[in-house]
C-alpha positions in Angstrom: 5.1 46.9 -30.2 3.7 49.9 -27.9 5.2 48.1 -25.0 8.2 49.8 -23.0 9.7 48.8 -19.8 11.6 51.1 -17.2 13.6 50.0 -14.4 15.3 51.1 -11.8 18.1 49.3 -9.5 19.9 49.8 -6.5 22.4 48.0 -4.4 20.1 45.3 -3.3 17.0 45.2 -5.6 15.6 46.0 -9.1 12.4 47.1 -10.4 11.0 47.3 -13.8 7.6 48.8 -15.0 6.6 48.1 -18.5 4.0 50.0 -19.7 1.7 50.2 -22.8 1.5 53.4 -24.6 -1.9 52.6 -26.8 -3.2 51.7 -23.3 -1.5 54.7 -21.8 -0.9 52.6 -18.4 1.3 50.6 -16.6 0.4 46.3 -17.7 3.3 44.7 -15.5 5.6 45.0 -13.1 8.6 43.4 -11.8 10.7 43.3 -8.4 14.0 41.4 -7.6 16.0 41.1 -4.4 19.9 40.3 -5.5 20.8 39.4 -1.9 18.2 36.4 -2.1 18.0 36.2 -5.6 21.1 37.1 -7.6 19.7 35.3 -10.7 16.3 36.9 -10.6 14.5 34.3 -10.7 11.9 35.1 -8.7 9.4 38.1 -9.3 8.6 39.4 -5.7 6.6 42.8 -7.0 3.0 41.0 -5.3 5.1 40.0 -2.0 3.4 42.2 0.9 6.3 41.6 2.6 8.3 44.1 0.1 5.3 46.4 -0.4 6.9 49.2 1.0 10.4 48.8 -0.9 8.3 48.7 -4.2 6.8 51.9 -3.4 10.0 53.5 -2.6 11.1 52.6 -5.9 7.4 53.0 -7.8 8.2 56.8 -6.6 12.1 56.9 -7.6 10.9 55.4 -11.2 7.8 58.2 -11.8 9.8 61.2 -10.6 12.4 60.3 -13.2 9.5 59.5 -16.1 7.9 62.5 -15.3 11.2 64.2 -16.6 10.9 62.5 -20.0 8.0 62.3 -22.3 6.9 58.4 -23.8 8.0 57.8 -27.4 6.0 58.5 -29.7 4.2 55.9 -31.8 4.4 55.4 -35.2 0.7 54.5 -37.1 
């Protein structure tokens, strides 16, 4: 499909945008803390309590998509 998911991880947490081209915007996202959850099992990306550790990464992640243009999609 025109789905694609990005994600970027550091020592303690991973975060994944996936994001639909025919939409042109972002549909999902996911946030996992390895030091509580090692499995993730849990998506925290709505926690307030880790708002600010998803925007650190939200930024990490768009500086690097901004690098590298979407696929393109076949019709």
């Amino acid at each position: 499909g025109d789905v694609m998911g990005y994600a970027v991880r550091t020592k303690r947490h991973r975060y994944v945008e996936w994001w639909s081209w025919s939409l042109g915007r972002r549909v999902a996202t996911e946030l996992y803390d390895h030091h509580q959850d090692p499995f993730e099992t849990t998506n925290i990306a709505t926690s307030t309590s880790h708002a600010d550790v998803k925007q650190q990464l939200q930024a990490i992640l768009a500086e690097h998509q901004a690098a590298v243009p979407p696929p393109r999609l076949r019709h």
